[in-house]
C-alpha positions in Angstrom: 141.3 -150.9 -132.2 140.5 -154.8 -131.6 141.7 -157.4 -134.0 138.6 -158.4 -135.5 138.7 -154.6 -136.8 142.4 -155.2 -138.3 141.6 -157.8 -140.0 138.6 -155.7 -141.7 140.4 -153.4 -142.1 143.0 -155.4 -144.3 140.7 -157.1 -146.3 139.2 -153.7 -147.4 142.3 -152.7 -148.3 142.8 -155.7 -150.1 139.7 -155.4 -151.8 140.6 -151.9 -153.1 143.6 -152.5 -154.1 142.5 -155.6 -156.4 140.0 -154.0 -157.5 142.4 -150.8 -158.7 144.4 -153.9 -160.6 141.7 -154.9 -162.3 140.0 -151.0 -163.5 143.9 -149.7 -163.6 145.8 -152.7 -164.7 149.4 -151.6 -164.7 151.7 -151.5 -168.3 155.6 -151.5 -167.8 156.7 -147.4 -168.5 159.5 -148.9 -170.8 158.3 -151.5 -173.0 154.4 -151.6 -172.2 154.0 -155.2 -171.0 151.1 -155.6 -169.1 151.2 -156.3 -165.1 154.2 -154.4 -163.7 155.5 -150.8 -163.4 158.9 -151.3 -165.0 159.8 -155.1 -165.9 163.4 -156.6 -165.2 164.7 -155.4 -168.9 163.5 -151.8 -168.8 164.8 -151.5 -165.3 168.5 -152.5 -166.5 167.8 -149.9 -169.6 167.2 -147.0 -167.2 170.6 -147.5 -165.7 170.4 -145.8 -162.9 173.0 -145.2 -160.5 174.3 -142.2 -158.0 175.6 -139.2 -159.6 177.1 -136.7 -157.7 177.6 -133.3 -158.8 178.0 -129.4 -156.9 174.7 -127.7 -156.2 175.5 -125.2 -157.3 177.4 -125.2 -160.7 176.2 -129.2 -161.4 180.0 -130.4 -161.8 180.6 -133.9 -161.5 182.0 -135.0 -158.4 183.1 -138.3 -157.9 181.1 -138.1 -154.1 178.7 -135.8 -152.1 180.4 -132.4 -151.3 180.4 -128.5 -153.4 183.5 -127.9 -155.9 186.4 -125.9 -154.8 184.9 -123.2 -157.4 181.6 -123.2 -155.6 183.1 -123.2 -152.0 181.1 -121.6 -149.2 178.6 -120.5 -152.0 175.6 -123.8 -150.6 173.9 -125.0 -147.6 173.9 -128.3 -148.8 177.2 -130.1 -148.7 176.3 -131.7 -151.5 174.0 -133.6 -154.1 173.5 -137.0 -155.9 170.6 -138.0 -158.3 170.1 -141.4 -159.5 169.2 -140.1 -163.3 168.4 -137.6 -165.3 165.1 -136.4 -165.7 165.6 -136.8 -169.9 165.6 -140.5 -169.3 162.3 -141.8 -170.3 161.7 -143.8 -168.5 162.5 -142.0 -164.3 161.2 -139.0 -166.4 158.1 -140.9 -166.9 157.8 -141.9 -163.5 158.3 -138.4 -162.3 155.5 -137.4 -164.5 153.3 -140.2 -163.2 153.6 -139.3 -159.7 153.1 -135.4 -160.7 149.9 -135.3 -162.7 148.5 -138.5 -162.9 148.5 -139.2 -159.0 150.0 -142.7 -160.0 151.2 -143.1 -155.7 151.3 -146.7 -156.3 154.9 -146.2 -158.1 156.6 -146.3 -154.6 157.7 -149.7 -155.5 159.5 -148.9 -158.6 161.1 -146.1 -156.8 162.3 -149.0 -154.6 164.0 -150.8 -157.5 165.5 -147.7 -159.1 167.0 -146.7 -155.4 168.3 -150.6 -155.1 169.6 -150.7 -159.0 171.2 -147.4 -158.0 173.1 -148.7 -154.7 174.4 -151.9 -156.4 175.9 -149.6 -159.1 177.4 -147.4 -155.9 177.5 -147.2 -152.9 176.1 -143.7 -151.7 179.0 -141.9 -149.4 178.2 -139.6 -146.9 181.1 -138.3 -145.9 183.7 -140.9 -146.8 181.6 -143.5 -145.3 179.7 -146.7 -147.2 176.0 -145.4 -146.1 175.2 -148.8 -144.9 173.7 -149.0 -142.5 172.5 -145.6 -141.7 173.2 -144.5 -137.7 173.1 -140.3 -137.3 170.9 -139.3 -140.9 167.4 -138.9 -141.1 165.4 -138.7 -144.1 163.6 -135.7 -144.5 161.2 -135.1 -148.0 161.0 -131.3 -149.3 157.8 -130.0 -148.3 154.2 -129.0 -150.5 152.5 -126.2 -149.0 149.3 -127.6 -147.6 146.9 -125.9 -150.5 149.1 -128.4 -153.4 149.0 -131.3 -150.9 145.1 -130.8 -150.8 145.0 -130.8 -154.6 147.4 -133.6 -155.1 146.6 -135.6 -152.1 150.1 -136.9 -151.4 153.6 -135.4 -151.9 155.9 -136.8 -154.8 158.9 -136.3 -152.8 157.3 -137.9 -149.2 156.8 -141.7 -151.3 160.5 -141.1 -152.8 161.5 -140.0 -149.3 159.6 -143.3 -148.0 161.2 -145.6 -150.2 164.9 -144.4 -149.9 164.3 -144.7 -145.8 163.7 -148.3 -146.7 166.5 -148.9 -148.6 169.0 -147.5 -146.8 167.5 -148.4 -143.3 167.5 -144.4 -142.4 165.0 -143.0 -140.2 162.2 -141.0 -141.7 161.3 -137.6 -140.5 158.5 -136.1 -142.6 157.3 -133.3 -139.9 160.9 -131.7 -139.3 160.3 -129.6 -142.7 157.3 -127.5 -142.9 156.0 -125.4 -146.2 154.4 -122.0 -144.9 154.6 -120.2 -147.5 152.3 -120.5 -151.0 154.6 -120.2 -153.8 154.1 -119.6 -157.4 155.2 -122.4 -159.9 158.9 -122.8 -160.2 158.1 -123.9 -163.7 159.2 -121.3 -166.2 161.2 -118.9 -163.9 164.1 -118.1 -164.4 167.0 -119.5 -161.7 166.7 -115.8 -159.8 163.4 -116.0 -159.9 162.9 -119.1 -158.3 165.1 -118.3 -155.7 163.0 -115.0 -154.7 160.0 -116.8 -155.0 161.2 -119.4 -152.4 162.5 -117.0 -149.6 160.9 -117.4 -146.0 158.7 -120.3 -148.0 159.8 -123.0 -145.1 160.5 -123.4 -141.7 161.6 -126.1 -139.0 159.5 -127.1 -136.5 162.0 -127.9 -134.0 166.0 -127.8 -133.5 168.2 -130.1 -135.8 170.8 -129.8 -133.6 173.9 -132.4 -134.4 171.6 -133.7 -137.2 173.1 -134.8 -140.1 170.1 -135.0 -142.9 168.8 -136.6 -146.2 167.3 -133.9 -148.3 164.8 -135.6 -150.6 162.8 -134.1 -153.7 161.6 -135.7 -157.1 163.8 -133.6 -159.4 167.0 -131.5 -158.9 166.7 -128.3 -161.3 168.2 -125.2 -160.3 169.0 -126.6 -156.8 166.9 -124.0 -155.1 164.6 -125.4 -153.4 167.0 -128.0 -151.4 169.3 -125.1 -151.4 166.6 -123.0 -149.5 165.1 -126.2 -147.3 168.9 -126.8 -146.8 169.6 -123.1 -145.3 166.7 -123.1 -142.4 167.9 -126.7 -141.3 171.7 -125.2 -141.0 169.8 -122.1 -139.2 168.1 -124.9 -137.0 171.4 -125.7 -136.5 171.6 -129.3 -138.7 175.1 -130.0 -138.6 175.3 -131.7 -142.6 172.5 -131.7 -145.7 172.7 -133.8 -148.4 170.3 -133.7 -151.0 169.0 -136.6 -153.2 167.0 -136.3 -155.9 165.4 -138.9 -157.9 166.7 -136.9 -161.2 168.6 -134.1 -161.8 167.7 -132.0 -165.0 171.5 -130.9 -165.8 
């Protein structure tokens, strides 16, 4: 592509996108003020910042690993969330990105995952994750009948937007969703786990990987827990997961 196309190309983009401002003007999610997702104020009222807790029970830990309790009983070696989905405002986002298709939200996702790591620092392993050298950042999959409705996957712009922050590479593709499943919404934790088996795949060998495990909300923990088990079966050697809220 020449660079007389580019530079079409950018200012339709520009176009769009001021055009969007202007039909879709955007109102803060905390306080309503018109012309930003989530002003300064609301952003320090969130307070965000990493929690760690087991996959499996939800203990808090004070870093990423599975409680002596819950020992050998996860394929991820362990969790973190940045809120939890009751807060009104990252529960609002969340919704946003669900049901109103509101992709633009990437950059407060930004500002929640910066807020978070001042608070923080996120430790993978017992080391500041700053910068990032062996993890890649790998979103949770949507089968590609959810991604057609949708057009975009929630957990790919979180995904996006952590890779920034924390200078990690991004790996989108590793993770692949063959498997339509019914909505997790309103199962039971069993459920949800049957409903998941044999739902997603690797597309090629993790080996000596050490991965980033990213999805919107953490509920039951079974859908990392089953992305989490065919990456260790594509022999990843550690998976964290990091959601943007956890809902206990």
């Amino acid at each position: 592509m020449g660079s007389k196309s580019i530079v079409i190309l950018r200012w339709i983009k520009f176009l769009i996108d001021k055009t969007q401002e202007f039909l879709f003007p955007a109102f803060c999610l905390g306080c309503n003020v018109e012309g930003i997702w989530l002003c300064d104020a609301c952003l320090i009222k969130a307070k965000v910042r990493p929690q760690y807790f087991c996959p499996v029970c939800y203990k808090d830990l004070p870093r990423f690993g599975v409680c002596s309790g819950c020992s050998g009983k996860s394929f991820l070696d362990g969790a973190v969330a940045f809120a939890f989905y009751k807060n009104e405002i990252v529960g609002e986002i969340i919704r946003r990105l669900k049901y109103d298709f509101a992709e633009d939200l990437g950059e407060v996702i930004v500002e929640i995952a910066r807020q978070a790591l001042k608070k923080s620092a996120l430790d993978f392993g017992g080391a500041d994750f700053a910068p990032v050298g062996d993890f890649i950042v790998v979103p949770v999959p949507l089968s590609n009948k959810r991604l057609k409705e949708r057009g975009f996957n929630q957990a790919e712009i979180i995904a996006k937007q952590l890779s920034f922050v924390l200078v990690a590479p991004l790996d989108s593709g590793l993770l692949k969703r063959i498997k339509n499943t019914n909505q997790q919404v309103g199962l039971s934790r069993e459920a949800r786990g049957k409903n998941l088996i044999g739902a997603f795949e690797a597309v090629s060998s993790c080996r000596g990987k050490n991965i980033i495990l990213v999805d919107d909300v953490f509920t039951t923990g079974n859908t990392m827990g089953e992305c989490a088990k065919v990456l260790k079966l594509a022999l990843a050697e550690k998976v964290f997961g990091v959601a943007l809220a956890r809902e206990s």
